[in-house]
PLY file of the C-alpha trace (Angstrom):
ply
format ascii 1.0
element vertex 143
property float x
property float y
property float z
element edge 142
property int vertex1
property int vertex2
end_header
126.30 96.27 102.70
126.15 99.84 102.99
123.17 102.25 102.54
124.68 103.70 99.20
125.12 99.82 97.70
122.15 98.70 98.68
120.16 101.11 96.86
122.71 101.23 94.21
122.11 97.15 93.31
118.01 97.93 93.90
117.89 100.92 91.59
119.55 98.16 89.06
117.65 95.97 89.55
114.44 97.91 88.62
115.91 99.28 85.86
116.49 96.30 84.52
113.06 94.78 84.94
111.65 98.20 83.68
113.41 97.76 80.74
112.60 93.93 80.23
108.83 94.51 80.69
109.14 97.85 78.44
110.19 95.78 76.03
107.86 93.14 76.23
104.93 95.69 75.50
106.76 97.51 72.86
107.76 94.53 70.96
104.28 92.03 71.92
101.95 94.06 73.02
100.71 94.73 76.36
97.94 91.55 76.21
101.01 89.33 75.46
103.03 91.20 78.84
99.96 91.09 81.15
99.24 87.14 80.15
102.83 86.30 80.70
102.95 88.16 84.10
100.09 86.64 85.57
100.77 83.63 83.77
104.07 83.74 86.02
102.05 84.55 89.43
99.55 81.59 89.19
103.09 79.14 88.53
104.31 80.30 91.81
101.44 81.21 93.87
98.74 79.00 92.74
96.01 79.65 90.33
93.87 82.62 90.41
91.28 83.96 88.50
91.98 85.31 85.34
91.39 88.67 84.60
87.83 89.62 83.04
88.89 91.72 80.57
91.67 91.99 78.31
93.48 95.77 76.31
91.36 96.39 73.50
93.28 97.88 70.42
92.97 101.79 71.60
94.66 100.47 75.32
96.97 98.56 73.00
97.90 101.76 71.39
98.09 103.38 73.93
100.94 101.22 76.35
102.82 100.66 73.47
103.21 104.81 72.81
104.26 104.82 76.80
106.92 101.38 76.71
109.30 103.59 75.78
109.02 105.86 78.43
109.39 103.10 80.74
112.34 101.85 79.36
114.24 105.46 79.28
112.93 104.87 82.98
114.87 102.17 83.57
117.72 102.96 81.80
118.22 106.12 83.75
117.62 104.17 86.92
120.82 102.01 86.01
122.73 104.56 84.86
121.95 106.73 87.91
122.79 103.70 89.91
126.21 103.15 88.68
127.24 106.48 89.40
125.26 107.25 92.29
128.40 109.40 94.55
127.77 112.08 91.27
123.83 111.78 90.43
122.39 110.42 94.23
120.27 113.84 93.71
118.13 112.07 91.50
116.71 109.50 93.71
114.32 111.36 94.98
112.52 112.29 91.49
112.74 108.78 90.26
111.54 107.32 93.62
108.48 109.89 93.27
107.82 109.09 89.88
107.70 105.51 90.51
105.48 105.69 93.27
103.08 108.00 91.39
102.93 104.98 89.13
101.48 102.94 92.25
99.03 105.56 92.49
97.41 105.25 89.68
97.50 101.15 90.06
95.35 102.17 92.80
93.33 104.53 91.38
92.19 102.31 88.97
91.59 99.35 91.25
89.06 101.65 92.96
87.66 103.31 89.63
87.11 99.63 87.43
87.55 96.66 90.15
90.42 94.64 91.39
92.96 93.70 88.95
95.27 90.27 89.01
96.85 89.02 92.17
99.87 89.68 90.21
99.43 93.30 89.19
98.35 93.78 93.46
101.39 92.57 94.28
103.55 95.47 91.66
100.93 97.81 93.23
102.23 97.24 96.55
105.72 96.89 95.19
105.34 100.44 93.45
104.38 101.71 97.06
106.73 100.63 99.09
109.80 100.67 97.12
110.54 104.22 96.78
109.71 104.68 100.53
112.61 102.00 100.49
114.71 103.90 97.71
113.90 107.05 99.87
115.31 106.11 103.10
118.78 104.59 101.70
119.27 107.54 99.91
118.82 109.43 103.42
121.32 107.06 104.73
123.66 107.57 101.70
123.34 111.40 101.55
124.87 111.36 105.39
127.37 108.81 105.11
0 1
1 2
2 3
3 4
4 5
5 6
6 7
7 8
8 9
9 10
10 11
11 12
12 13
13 14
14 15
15 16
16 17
17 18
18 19
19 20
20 21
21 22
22 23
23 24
24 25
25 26
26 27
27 28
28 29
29 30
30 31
31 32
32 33
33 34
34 35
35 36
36 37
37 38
38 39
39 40
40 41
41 42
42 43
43 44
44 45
45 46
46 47
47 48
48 49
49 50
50 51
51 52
52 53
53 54
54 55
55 56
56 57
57 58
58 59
59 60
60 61
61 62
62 63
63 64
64 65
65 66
66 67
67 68
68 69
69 70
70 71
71 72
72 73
73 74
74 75
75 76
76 77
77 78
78 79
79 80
80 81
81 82
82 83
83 84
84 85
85 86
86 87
87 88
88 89
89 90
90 91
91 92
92 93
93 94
94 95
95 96
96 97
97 98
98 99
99 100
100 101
101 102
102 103
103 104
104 105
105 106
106 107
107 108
108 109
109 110
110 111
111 112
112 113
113 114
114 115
115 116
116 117
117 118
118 119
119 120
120 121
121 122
122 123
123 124
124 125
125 126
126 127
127 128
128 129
129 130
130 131
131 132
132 133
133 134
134 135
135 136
136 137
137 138
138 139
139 140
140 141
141 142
């Protein structure tokens, strides 16, 4: 698979789990999203311990003003994706922006106290997949 494909199906493939979890907040709130998701990692990865505090009705507020932005996020991932030969300049803006969302899943693991195993593990993803995004769009830029 080449360079250009690779981050063309990856780029999809966020967008569409951007959009999913956008969604999910929007529509059920952001308790209901962060239950579900580590709900989800304790299936596969065993049980952890839950987290000690749950959104209050200001954080409520506030994630469900910002689903939307995630879900423009995602749909401008996909469409960049499927038309990557005309719009591959935008990878490196979207990776960025992405990965300034890891940031501040770090930030606040070192301001209020680890978080989930489950909301590590998108911490880490948020990290290292624009560094991924990054260097296939290298790759696709020279080829």
């Amino acid at each position: 698979m080449t360079a250009r494909r690779t981050l063309s199906v990856l780029m999809i493939a966020l967008g569409v789990a951007a959009i999913a979890i956008g969604l999910s907040i929007f529509l059920w709130g952001a308790i209901h999203t962060a239950a579900l998701t580590e709900g989800l990692y304790d299936r596969f990865a065993g049980p952890s311990a839950a987290s000690p505090e749950r959104f209050g009705p200001v954080f409520e507020s506030e994630l469900r003003f910002y689903a939307p932005f995630w879900i423009v996020y995602g749909a401008i991932l996909i469409s960049t994706a499927r038309d990557l030969s005309r719009h591959l300049g935008r990878v490196p803006a979207l990776s960025a922006l992405f990965f300034a969302g890891g940031i501040g899943r770090a930030l606040a693991w070192l301001q209020v106290g680890p978080p989930h195993p489950a909301f590590i593990g998108l911490m880490v993803t948020e990290l290292t997949l624009p560094l991924i995004f990054f260097a296939l769009w290298a790759l696709a830029r020279r080829g």
